[in-house]
Steps between C-alpha positions, in 0.01 A plus 500: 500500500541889484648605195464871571693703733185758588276221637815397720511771660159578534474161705818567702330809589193366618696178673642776768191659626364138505457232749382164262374187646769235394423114448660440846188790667238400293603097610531589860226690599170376571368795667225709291706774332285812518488897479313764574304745345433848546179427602620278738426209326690172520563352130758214413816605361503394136808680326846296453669802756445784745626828480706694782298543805188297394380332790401148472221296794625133549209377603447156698197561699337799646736514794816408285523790240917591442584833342783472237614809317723500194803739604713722314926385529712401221306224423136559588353226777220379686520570868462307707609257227314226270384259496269491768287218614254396798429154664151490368482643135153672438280287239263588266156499469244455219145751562204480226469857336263658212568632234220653240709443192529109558226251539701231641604448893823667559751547801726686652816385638704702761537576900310598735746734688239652763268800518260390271830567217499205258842479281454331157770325361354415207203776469241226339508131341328349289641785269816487683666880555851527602829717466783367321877626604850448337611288776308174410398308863685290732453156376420178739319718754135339453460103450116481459210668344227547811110531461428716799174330491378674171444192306426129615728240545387345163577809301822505696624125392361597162837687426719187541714330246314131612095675449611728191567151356210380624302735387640486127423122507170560621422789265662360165506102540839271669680522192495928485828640382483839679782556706441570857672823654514718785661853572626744770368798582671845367653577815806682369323746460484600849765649719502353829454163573200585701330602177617246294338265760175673460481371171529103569092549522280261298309763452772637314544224270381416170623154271736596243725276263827473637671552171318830510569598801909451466474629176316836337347559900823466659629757244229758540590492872826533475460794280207627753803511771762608253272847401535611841733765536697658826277520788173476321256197422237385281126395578420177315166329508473138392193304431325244263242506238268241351549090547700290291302247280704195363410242258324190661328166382147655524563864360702782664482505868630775724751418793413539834703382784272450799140418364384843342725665714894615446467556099838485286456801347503589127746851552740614718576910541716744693401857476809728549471840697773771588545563862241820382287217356526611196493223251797367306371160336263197543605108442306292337559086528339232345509196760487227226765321422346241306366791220546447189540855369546835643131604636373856362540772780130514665293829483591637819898517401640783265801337398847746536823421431670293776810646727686176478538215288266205571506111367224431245397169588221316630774365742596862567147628583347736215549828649357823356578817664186729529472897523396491898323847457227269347552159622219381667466115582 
């Protein structure tokens, strides 16, 4: 709620030489939302709005491109108007790309819109990059995670409620008392529903505790989407950090999902960036929620003072928030 007059105004201003993407456009169009550069260069459109006379590409297919221009009037509108959609939505697909500064196999996900031009929308996984915006996503637009073919049908059914169950069984005895879970991925972070899709990858997945996830992770995304300010957005990259151990019959015994493959991991993190990347803060999460006291901070967090008010439980997630000029998992 605005409590100041100033800021009012200030968004009132900025609301008439603005076209935004309501729910209804975001819902309704399943076309790839792009602009372009001055270089001529195609990028998606990742900001909550357009300005008057930014040109957007509706893109279906090479031969099914629609210009749409945000146009000055009382009210500022798209025209022709959104939203916009085509018979055959364009899909996404998943490429193998390297990366010096990671060891591991990594992907991109994104479109291949012709000409040899390859649109990310998510730049990398593994350590999963994205943009957050102050809209939040269209909700119910993607049912099912999809492997692409990056990982093998046993890693895939790995992820399941029935073989996470399994797998506890099988890893800590019949009578185990861990709790199975599964979780969504952070889609509302993306704007259209094109990019949210992108992220229903199992490549873009990794376990974490349910009560976590609704809890102190669900809060540090909300707050992600909530520090985004008029037309601008934030570059977040989320990833994982060492393997969770958990007390067994024979010792401590580290949880894997599929084998030696899909580890639950120890730490969960989102490094925060301004839309200059510039960085603002770095989460911290402790994906245990069967510790029995608050973990130290490892070495390579500086602990700052949080932006927001966090739950201090095991149930909650530990969360430290790091000094992401020096964070380095």
């Amino acid at each position: 709620m605005l409590k100041r007059l100033l800021p009012l105004l200030a968004l009132c201003a900025l609301a008439q030489s603005q076209c935004p993407f309501t729910r209804p456009i975001v819902e309704g169009t399943n076309r790839i939302v792009m602009v372009r550069l001055r270089n001529r260069q195609l990028m998606l459109k990742r900001t909550a709005s357009s300005a008057v006379g930014e040109s957007l590409q509706l893109w279906c297919s090479p031969r099914d491109v629609r210009p749409v221009t945000c146009q000055r009037g009382q009210r500022p509108s798209f025209v022709p108007p959104l939203p916009m959609t085509c018979q055959r939505p364009p899909v996404t697909v998943t490429i193998p790309v390297t990366d010096r500064r990671c060891r591991a196999s990594m992907f991109r996900v994104g479109y291949n819109i012709g000409r040899g031009q390859f649109l990310g929308a998510l730049p990398k996984l593994l350590r999963q990059e994205g943009r957050a915006n102050p809209l939040g996503g269209a909700s119910g637009l993607c049912q099912a995670f999809l492997s692409d073919g990056v990982i093998s049908g046993a890693d895939e059914a790995s992820y399941t409620v029935r073989n996470i169950h399994a797998t506890f069984r099988r890893l800590f005895g019949n009578n185990q008392n861990f709790i199975p879970n599964n979780r969504d991925a952070a889609s509302a972070d993306f704007l259209f529903g094109d990019q949210m899709c992108a992220t229903f990858k199992y490549v873009n997945v990794v376990p974490q505790f349910l009560t976590i996830n609704d809890r102190n992770w669900e809060a540090i995304e909300r707050w992600v989407r909530s520090s985004v300010r008029g037309n601008q957005f934030v570059n977040v990259r989320t990833g994982a950090n060492g393997i969770l151990t958990l007390p067994a019959a024979s010792g401590q015994r580290q949880v894997f999902l599929s084998g030696n493959r899909n580890p639950v991991p120890l730490w969960m993190y989102k490094i925060v960036r301004d839309s200059n990347n510039r960085p603002i803060v770095a989460f911290l999460t402790y994906n245990n929620i069967y510790a029995r006291q608050r973990p130290a901070a490892p070495a390579f967090c500086q602990v700052v003072n949080c932006p927001l008010q966090l739950g201090g439980t095991a149930a909650d997630g530990f969360t430290f928030c790091c000094n992401p000029a020096t964070f380095n998992p």
